[in-house]
C-alpha positions in Angstrom: 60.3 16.7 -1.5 62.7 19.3 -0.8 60.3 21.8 0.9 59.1 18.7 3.1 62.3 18.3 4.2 62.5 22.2 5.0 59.3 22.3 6.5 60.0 19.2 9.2 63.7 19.8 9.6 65.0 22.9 8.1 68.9 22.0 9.2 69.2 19.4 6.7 69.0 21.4 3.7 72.0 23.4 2.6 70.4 27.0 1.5 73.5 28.1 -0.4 72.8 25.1 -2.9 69.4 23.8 -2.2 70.7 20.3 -1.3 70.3 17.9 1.7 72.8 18.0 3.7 73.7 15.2 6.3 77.2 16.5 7.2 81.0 16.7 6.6 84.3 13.9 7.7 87.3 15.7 7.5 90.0 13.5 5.8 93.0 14.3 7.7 92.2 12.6 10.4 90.9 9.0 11.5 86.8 8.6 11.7 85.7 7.2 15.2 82.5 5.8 15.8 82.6 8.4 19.2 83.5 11.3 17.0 81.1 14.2 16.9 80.8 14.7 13.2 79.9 11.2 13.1 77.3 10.9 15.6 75.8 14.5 13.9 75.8 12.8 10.6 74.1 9.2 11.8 71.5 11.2 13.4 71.0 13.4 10.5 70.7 10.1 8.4 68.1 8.9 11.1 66.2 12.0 10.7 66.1 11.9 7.2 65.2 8.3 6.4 62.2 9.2 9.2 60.9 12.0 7.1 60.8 10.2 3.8 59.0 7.5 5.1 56.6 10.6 6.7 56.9 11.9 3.0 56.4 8.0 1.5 53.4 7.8 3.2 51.5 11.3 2.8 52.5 10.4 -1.1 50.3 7.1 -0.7 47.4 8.6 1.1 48.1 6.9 4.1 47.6 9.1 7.9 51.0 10.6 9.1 51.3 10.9 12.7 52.9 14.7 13.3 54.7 15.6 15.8 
């Protein structure tokens, strides 16, 4: 699953530990819904939820549209 994720969207995995990685809130501030680490991490979240449904449906022999 990993190296699917790699393979369609090499950002969300964090080399240095071999996780995904959707992104960081500081917590010494307030989080706003207009905030840039926010709207980074919902589209990471976005991005990722596509690609295991991608990964979902390869898994089940079903045709994947690519990109």
């Amino acid at each position: 699953m990993l190296e699917y994720v790699r393979m369609r969207m090499p950002s969300l995995v964090d080399e240095k530990n071999g996780r995904i990685h959707l992104g960081e809130f500081r917590t010494d501030r307030l989080l706003y819904v207009t905030s840039e680490e926010f709207s980074d991490f919902f589209e990471h979240v976005i991005s990722y939820v596509l690609i295991l449904e991608a990964f979902r449906k390869m898994k089940n022999g079903k045709d994947v549209q690519r990109e």
